[in-house]
Structure formats: structure tokens, C-alpha cells
C-alpha positions in Angstrom: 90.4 71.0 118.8 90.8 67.4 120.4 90.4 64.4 118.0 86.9 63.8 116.9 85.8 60.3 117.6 83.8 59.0 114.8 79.9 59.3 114.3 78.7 56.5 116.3 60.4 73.5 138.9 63.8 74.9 138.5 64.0 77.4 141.3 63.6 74.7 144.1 66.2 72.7 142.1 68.7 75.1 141.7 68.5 75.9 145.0 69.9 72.8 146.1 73.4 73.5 144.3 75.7 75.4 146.9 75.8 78.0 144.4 72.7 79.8 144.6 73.6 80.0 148.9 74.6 83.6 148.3 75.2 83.9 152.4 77.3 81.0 152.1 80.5 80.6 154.4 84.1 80.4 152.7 85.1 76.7 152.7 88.6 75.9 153.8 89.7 74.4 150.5 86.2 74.2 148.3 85.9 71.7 145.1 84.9 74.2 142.4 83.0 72.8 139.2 82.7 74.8 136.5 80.4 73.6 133.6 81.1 74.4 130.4 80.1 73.8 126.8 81.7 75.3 124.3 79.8 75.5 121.2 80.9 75.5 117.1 78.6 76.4 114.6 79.8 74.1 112.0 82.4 71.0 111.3 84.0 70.6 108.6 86.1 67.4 109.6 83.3 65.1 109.5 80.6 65.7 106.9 77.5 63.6 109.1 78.4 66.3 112.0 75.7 69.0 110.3 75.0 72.4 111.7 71.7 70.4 112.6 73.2 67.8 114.5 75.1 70.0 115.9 72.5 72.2 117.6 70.8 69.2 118.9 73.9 68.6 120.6 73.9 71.6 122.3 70.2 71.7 123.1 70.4 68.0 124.6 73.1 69.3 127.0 71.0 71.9 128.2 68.0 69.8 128.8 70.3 67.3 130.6 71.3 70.6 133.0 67.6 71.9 133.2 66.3 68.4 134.2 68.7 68.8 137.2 68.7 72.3 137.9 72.3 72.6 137.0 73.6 76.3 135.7 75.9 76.0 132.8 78.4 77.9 131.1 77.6 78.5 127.3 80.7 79.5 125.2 79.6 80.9 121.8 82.3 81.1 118.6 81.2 84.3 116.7 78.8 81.8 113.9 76.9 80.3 116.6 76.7 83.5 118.2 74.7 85.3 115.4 72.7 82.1 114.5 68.9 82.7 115.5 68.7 79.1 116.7 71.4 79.8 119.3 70.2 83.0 120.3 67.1 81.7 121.3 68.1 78.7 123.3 71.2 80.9 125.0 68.0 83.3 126.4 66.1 80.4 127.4 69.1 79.4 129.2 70.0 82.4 130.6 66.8 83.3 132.3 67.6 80.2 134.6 70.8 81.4 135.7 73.3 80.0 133.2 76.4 81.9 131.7 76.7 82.6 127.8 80.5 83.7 127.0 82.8 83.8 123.9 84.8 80.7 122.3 87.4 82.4 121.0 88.3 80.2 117.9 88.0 82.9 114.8 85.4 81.8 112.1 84.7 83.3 108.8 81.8 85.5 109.7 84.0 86.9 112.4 87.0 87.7 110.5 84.6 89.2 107.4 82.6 91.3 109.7 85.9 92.6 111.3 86.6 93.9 107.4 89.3 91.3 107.5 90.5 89.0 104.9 89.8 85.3 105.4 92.8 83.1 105.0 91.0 79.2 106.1 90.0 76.2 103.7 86.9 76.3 104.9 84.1 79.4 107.6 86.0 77.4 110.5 89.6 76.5 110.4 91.3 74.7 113.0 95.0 75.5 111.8 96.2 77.8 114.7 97.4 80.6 112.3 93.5 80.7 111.1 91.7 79.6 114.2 93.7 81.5 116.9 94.2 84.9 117.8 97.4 84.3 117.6 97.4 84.2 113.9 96.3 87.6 113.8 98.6 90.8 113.7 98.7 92.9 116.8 96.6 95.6 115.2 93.8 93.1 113.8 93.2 91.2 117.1 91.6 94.3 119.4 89.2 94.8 116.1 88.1 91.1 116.3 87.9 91.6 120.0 85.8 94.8 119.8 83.5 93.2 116.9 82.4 90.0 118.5 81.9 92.2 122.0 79.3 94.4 120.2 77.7 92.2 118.5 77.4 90.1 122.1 75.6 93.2 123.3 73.4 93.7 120.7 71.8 90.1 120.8 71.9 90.2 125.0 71.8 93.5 125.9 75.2 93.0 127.9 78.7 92.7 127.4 80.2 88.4 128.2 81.6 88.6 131.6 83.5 85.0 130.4 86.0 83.8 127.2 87.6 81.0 126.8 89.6 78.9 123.9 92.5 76.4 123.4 94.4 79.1 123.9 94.3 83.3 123.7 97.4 85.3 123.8 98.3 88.2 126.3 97.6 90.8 123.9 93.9 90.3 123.3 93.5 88.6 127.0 94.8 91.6 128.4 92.4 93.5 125.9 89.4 91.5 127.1 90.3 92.7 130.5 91.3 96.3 130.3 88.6 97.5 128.2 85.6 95.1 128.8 86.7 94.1 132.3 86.0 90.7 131.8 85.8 88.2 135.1 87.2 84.8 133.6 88.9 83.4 131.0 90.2 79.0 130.5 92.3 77.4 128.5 93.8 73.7 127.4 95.2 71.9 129.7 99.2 70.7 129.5 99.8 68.5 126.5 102.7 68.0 123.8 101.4 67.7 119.9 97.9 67.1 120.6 96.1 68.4 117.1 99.4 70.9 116.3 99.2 72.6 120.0 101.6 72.5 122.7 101.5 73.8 126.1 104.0 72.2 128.7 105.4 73.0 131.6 102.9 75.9 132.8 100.5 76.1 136.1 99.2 72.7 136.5 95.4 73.1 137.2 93.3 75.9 138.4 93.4 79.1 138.3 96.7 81.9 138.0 96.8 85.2 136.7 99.3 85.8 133.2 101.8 87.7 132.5 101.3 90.5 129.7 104.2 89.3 128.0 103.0 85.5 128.0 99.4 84.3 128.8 101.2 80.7 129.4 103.5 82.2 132.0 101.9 82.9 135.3 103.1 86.4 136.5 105.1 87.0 140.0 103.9 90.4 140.4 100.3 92.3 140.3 102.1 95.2 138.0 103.3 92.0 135.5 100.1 90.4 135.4 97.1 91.2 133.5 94.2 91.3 136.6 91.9 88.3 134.7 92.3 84.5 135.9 93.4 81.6 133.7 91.8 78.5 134.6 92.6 75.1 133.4 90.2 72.9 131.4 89.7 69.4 130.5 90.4 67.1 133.9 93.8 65.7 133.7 94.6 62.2 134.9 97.1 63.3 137.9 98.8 60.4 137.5 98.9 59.1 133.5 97.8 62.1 131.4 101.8 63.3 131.9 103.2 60.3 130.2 99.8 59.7 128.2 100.8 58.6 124.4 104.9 58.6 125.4 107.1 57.7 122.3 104.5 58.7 119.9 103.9 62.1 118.2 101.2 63.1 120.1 100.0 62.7 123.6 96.9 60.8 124.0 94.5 61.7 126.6 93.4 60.8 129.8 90.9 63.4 130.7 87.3 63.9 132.2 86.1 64.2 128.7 82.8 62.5 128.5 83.9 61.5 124.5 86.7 59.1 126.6 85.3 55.8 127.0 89.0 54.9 129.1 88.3 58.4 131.2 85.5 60.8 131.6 83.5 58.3 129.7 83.6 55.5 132.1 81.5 55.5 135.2 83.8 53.6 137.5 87.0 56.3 136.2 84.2 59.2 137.1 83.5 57.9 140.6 87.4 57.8 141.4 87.8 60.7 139.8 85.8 62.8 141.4 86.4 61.1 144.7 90.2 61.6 144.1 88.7 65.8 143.6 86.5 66.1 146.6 88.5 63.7 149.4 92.0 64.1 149.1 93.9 67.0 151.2 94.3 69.8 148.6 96.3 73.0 149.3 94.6 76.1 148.9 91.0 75.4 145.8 90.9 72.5 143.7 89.1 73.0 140.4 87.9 71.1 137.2 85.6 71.9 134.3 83.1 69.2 133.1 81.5 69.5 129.7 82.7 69.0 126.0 82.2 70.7 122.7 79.7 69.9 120.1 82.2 69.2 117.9 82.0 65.5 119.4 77.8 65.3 118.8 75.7 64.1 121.9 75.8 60.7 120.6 79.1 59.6 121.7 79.1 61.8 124.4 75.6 61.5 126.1 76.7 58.4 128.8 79.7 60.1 129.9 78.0 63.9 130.4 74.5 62.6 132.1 76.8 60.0 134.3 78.5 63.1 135.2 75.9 65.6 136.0 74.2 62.6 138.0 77.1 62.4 140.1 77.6 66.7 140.1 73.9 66.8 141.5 74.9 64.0 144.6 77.7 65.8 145.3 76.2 69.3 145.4 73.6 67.8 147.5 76.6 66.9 150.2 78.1 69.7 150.2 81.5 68.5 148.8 81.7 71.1 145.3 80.5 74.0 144.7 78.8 74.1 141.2 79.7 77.7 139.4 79.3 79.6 135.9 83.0 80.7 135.2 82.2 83.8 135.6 81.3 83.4 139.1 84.7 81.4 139.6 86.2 84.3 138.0 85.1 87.0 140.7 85.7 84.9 143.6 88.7 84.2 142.6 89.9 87.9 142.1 88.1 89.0 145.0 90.1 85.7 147.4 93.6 86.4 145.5 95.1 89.4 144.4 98.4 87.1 143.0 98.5 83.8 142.0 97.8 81.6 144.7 99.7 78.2 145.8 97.5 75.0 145.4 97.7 71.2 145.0 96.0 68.7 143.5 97.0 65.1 145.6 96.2 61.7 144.3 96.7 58.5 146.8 94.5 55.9 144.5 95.9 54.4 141.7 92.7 54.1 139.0 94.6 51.8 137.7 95.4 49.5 140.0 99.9 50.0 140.0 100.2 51.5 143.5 101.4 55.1 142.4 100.5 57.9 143.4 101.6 61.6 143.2 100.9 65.7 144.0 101.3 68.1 141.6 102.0 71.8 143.6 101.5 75.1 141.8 102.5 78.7 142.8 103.4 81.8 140.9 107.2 81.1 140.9 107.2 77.1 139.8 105.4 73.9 139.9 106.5 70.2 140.9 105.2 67.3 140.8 106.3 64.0 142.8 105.6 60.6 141.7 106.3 57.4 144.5 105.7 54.0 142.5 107.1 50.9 144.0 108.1 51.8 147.3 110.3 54.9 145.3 110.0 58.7 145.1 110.8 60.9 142.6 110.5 64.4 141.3 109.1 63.9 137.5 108.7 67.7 136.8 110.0 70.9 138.2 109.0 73.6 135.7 110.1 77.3 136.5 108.0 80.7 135.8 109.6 83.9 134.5 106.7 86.9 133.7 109.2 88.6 131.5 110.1 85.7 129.1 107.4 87.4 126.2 105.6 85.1 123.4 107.3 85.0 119.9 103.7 85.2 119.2 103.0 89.0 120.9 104.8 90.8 118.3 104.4 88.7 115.3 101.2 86.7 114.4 102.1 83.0 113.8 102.5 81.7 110.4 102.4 78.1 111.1 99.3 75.2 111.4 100.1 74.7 115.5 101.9 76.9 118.0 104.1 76.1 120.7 104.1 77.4 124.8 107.0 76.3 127.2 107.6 77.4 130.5 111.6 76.6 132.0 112.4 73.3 133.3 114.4 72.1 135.5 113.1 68.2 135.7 111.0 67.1 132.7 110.2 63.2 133.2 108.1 63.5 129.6 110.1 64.9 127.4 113.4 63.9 128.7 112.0 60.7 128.7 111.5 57.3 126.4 109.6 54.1 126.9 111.4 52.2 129.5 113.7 55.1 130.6 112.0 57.6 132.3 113.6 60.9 133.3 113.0 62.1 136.8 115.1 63.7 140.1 115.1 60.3 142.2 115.8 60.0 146.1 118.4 57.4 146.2 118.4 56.1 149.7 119.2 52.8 149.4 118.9 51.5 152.9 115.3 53.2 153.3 111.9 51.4 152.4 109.5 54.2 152.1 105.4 53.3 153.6 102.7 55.9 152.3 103.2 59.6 152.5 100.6 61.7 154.4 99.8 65.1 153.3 99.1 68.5 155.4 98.5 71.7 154.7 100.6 74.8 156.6 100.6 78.7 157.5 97.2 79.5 156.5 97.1 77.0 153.5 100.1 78.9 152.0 103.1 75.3 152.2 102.6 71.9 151.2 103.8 69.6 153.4 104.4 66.2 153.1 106.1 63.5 155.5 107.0 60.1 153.9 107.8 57.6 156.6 109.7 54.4 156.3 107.9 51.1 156.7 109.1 50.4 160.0 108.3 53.5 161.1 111.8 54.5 162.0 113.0 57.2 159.2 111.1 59.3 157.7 111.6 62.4 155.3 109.6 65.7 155.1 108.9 67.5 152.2 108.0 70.7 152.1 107.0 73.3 149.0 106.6 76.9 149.5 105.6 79.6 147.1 109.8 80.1 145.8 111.1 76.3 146.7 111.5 73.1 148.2 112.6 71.8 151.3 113.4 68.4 152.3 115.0 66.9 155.8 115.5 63.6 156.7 114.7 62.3 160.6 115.8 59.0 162.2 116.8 56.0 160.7 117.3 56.6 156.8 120.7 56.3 156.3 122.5 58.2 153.4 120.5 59.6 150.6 120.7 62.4 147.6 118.9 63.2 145.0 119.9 62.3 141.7 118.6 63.5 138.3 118.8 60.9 134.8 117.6 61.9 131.3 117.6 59.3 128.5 121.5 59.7 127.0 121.2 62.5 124.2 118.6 64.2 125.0 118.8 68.1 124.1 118.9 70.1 128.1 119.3 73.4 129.5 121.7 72.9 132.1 124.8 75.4 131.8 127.2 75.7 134.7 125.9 72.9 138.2 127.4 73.3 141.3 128.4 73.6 144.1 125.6 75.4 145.3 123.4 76.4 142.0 122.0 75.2 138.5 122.1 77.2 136.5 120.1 77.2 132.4 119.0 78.7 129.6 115.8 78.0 127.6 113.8 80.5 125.6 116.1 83.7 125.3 115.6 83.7 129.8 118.6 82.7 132.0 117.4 81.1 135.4 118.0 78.4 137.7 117.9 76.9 141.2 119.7 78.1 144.4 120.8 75.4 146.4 120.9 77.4 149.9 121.6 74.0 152.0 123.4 71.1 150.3 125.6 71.2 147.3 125.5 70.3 144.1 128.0 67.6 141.9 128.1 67.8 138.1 127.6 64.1 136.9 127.4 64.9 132.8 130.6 63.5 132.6 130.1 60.0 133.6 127.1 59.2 131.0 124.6 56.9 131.0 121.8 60.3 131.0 123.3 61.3 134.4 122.9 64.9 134.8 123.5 66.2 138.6 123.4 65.1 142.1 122.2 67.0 145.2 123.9 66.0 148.4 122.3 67.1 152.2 124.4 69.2 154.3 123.5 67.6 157.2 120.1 66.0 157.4 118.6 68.9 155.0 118.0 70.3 151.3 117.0 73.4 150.4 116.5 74.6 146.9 115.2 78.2 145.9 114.1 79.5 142.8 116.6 81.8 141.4 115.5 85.3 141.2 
């Protein structure tokens, strides 16, 4: 996927990486690193990027990991699976502890030795109704599950315990699962247009279990969910990737990617970023995955990944991440959480240098995210999650070059958004100069709280967000406030009937909402200017609940 750029004495190690402690104790809220390469057999997009050049790629990331001791996470599409070149290197790799796993991006070979018809311009197609399983009828994606699984077992003498892509639907996820009992599976992170693929709105980063109607949705129940974790790839920005590209057709990317020279690239954005992962107060896990594709080639990639892996072996070494194969992630995870869990990921430096800074929550029901900038707080996203809204995509393969996955907002401060007028839920409090928020965990790392006191020290407001909503009370000196939401004028929303004490909307074929359980609500469409609703306190409070 992603836009190429152009062509331009193990034991004792390992040993050292908190991993191999089998008798380790459970950290409160552990930093978990998963490594992962995901490898292509060939590239068509750029004719210099030769099945050759490509292997070297892959072998020079593994000899960056072996010259550490790092373990590794090998993702094999079906044609590098069956290559003797890869075979032999994925052993080699494997006798020192690393992972080999599925890339499940469908490839010539693949669909021929399914007895399939191929429909791509060339043995690898990145047009999702080629490259995804997706594109497949219901019927033919088990058979392309059950052929690459075999042939897995006849080259390793085992069945992948990992499979990952851009994306996977619930059907053959749930496949993977039910029949093969696979521990672990990841996917793209949130982005609008990037390469034809969409994903918006779903859980943030880490780890959730799926609904079987929707592997984008994260399920509220064990019986709706399909018993295999979804974890988030890539490294998002916290703070820019959101609004990354906005106005333009495509998001651009702000990302751990090594390829990045503005992100994972750039060894003073690495050392923030992974001192933003491993110091601030996170709810529950916090997770990222380092690594890239060969797709890229190891030449534009080779400062960001060894900077990287430097910095992975200093902080294993401290005791501040936990380095895993995803498969290992995978079993901890369904052995810690039998639903989704609640988590955070909290960022109180600005890389940049602009003062902002923000939290993204997560649970099974929702996830928020607040942004304060310039003294200000708002709510930039509040994205709801419904287990029984199913895929267009379960039923009927898609016939289209990119697909599309929403979950159901309530705030979207992207695409209700333009350069210059940026949508978002706003505290107006206009006698109250907000000082920097602090950040605590509560009831066994289940609520997120967070207090934001005034300058002086004399007001404050706490914020609190539990696994079905949001609460918010004011203390002392901050005068009258709300909560007010603006769009730019015009744009398309889901809103239905607001107020007194609900929103209600519709997106998708699913009717939900918020319940506004303390405060009321006033319907401000009327007055223009991309005013949508206000929130009033009753009293001192707000609380807002997702609708059931």
C-alpha cells in the first residue's frame, strides 16, 4: 500500500529484551513493540524495485535484528511464501525466535493455486477488489484462506499463529480464527484516501476484538465478537496525523514509518516519539508496531529502521517496552482481556513546537479524542461503535479499486472540517484561562481521568471517560461554560432530532446517538454559520452516555 518513495552470540543478546523473561511480572501499563516486516514478492510500480532488490531488503532487516538480538515478526504474501530464497531465510530466522505469519494481500500464485481466476494487471495488484479479500466472493475467500494455510504447513511444519494486511474482512478473520485458531491479526491505521483505502472513525490504537458483522467495528459483546485481536499498525502522530494532508484528496502521513524523513525517519521525531510512548500516563497498554514493507527497498529506509532498533535495544535494556512477535501480543492479550479493553494514548509535547497537546481514549463502545491548543479545549472526534452495523463488503465482494470503513460519529474535526475552519465540540468558558491538564488513571485502570485547572489555580474542570461515556464537572472559579459543537457551513451530518436531553443520528443503515443524562441539549442548526448543538451543565456537571 502506502506511496512508494522513489529509488534513492544471540542467546545472551536476546536475553536482554524483556521478552524472553518468561517469569516476568505483569506491568501496570507495559509499552508493547511489536516488530514487523511485511514482505512482497514483487513490485510492479517501480521497475528498479526487482524481486532481487527486494530480498536484499528483507535480508538487511533481519541482519539489522540479529546484530541486536531483536525477534521479529515476518509477514509472508503467498509468492514470497513459496519462493526458496524466503523459505530459507524465514528458517534461519525462525530458529532464533522470530515469528513468520501471513500478509494477506492476494497475489497471482495465490489465487491460481486456489483454482481461481485471476482478475489483476499484473501477479500483484494493489486495487482492493484484486489485492483484498474483500474482492473475493464469500465462497472463494475460506478456499484462499485454507490454501495459503497448507501450503504454510508444508514449508514449516506448522500452521502461522499471526496475519496481518491493510485490511481483512470479518468473514475470513473470523475464518482464520475459528478453524486455525490463530492468536493475532493488524491492520492500517485511521486514514481518509490514502492509496484508494479508507478507515475513519474506528479504535484508535492497540488492540480490540471485531465484530463478525464488521472487522472495523469493535464488538460490545464476547457472543458478537470474533475471539482474535485487531491491533493497529503504522505509529500515528497523536497530534497531526488526524488533520495530516487536510483539503487535499488524500491524507498525508505522519507515522513511525522509517521511509518518512518528517517522521519515523528522523532521529529527533523518533526520540519524542518514543519518549511520548514510554513516559506519558497511559490507561490500560500502549502499543506500536515498528517496521515497513519491502516495497519501500532498504535504501530509503535503512536510517530510519537501524535508528529505531538502536533506540528499541536502549529501551528494552531499561525496562520501559516490552519487545514481542505479534503473536505473543496476540496471546497476552486474549489471555489479559476477554472484551475490548479501555486504553489511552496521552501526548503533553508538541514535536512541533505549537503548544498542543491531546488524548485519544478508546473502549469497546466509542472513542474521543481532546485537543487543548492555545490555552483552549476541544473535543475533535467522538466516533460511536455499533457490532451489528455489518460491511456492505460481507455479503458481496467489492467491485471497486478502494474500499471504504466508517464507524458513527458524533464529532469529526477532519472531515467536518476545512483549512482554517476546523470542526470540533469546544468548551466555551470565556471567563476561564485554562493551565496544563494532568492525567490519572482510575478503578483499576478501567476511567480516564483528567483535571484541567485554570492558571490561577482557582477553577478547574474534570474530565472523566468511562467505557459508555463522558463526564465533565466544573469546581471553583470558572464561571459559565457549555459546550458547543461548529462544522464548516454545508457540510453533509448525521444529526436527526437534538435535544433537550439526547442526539440523536443516522449514518450507515444504524440509528444511534448520545444520552445526555445531566445537562440538556439546544438545537443551534438554525442560526448558521456551521453551528450544530449546544450542551448546557445542569448545575456544575455534564454527563453524556452512549445510547444503547
Amino acid at each position: 500500500m502506502r506511496y512508494l518513495l522513489p529509488a534513492f552470540a544471540f542467546a545472551s543478546l536476546l536475553c536482554l529484551l524483556p521478552s524472553c523473561d518468561g517469569g516476568r511480572k505483569e506491568e501496570a501499563s507495559p509499552r508493547i513493540v511489536n516488530i514487523i516486516n511485511f514482505v512482497r514478492y514483487t513490485e510492479p510500480r517501480v521497475d528498479e524495485y526487482t524481486e532481487e532488490v527486494l530480498f536484499e531488503t528483507v535480508r538487511s532487516q533481519a541482519e539489522d535484528l540479529r546484530s541486536k538480538g531483536l525477534v521479529g515478526t515476518y509477514l509472508l504474501q503467498y509468492d514470497a511464501l513459496i519462493d526458496p530464497s524466503y523459505q530459507k531465510l524465514m528458517k534461519e530466522e525462525m530458529e532464533r525466535g522470530c515469528e513468520v505469519g501471513a500478509w494477506w494481500e492476494i497475489t497471482q500464485p495465490h489465487v491460481e493455486a486456489a483454482g481461481l481466476e485471476w482478475r489483476g494487471r499484473y501477479p500483484w495488484d494493489w486495487h482492493a477488489n484484486v489485492d483484498f479479500s474483500l474482492g473475493y466472493t464469500p465462497e472463494e475467500r475460506p478456499v484462499l484462506v485454507d490454501v495459503y494455510m497448507e501450503k504454510f504447513k508444508e514449508i514449516f511444519g506448522e500452521y502461522p499463529k499471526s496475519v496481518g494486511s491493510w485490511f481483512i474482512d470479518a468473514a475470513t478473520l473470523a475464518y482464520f480464527s475459528d478453524k486455525y485458531s490463530i492468536d493475532a491479526s493488524c491492520i492500517c491505521r485511521d486514514q481518509v484516501g490514502t492509496d484508494g483505502y479508507t478507515l475513519w472513525g474506528g479504535y484508535w490504537n492497540g488492540g480490540y476484538y471485531p465484530s463478525r458483522q464488521n472487522c472495523y467495528m469493535p464488538a460490545q459483546t464476547e457472543a458478537g465478537g470474533i475471539p482474535l485481536p485487531v491491533f493497529r499498525m503504522l505509529g500515528s502522530d497523536p497530534i497531526y496525523q488526524y488533520e495530516a494532508g487536510l483539503g487535499g484528496a488524500v491524507q498525508s502521513v505522519a507515522t513511525l514509518e522509517p521511509v518518512y524523513i518528517e517522521g519515523g525517519g528522523n532521529p529527533e521525531w523518533i526520540d519524542w516519539f518514543f519518549r511520548m510512548f514510554t513516559e506519558e500516563p497511559h490507561l490500560g497498554f500502549n502499543y506500536v508496531q515498528v517496521g515497513q514493507e519491502n516495497s519501500f527497498t532498504w535504501g530509503p529506509m535503512e536510517k530510519g529502521f537501524v535508528t529505531q532498533t538502536e533506540r528499541l535495544v536502549e529501551l528494552s535494556r531499561e525496562g520501559k517496552v516490552r519487545i514481542e512477535t505479534l503473536g505473543e501480543t496476540g496471546r497476552w492479550f486474549k489471555e489479559k482481556y476477554s472484551i475490548t479493553p479501555p486504553t489511552s494514548v496521552i501526548t503533553t509535547e508538541d514535536n512541533r513546537s505549537q503548544g498542543r497537546k491531546t488524548l485519544w481514549f478508546n473502549s469497546r463502545n466509542y472513542r474521543a479524542n481532546l485537543l487543548w491548543e492555545e490555552g483552549c479545549l476541544k473535543f475533535r472526534d467522538i466516533h460511536l461503535f455499533d457490532e451489528n452495523l455489518r460491511s456492505e463488503y460481507m455479503d458481496h465482494p467489492d467491485t471497486l479499486p478502494v474500499f471504504h470503513y466508517e464507524t458513527l460519529p458524533i464529532v469529526d474535526g477532519c472531515l467536518w472540517s476545512a483549512v482554517g475552519n476546523m470542526a470540533g465540540l469546544r468548551f466555551i468558558a470565556p471567563s476561564f484561562s485554562g493551565g496544563d491538564p494532568v492525567f490519572k488513571s482510575l478503578e483499576n485502570d478501567s476511567i480516564q481521568e483528567i483535571t484541567w485547572p485554570s492558571g490561577s489555580g482557582d477553577g478547574s474542570f474534570t474530565i472523566k471517560f468511562t467505557e459508555d461515556g463522558i463526564i465533565i464537572v466544573s469546581k471553583g472559579k470558572t464561571g459559565p461554560w457549555n459546550l458547543e459543537l461548529t462544522t464548516v457551513p454545508g457540510v453533509k451530518l448525521p444529526f436527526g432530532q437534538i435535544g433537550p436531553k439526547e442526539i440523536q443520528a443516522s449514518a450507515q443503515g444504524r440509528d444511534y446517538g448520545l444520552s445526555v443524562t445531566e445537562g440538556t441539549v439546544e438545537d443551534l442548526r438554525g442560526e448558521g454559520d456551521g453551528k450544530v448543538f449546544r450542551i448546557v451543565p445542569e448545575g456544575k456537571s455534564i454527563t453524556l452516555k452512549v445510547k444503547k
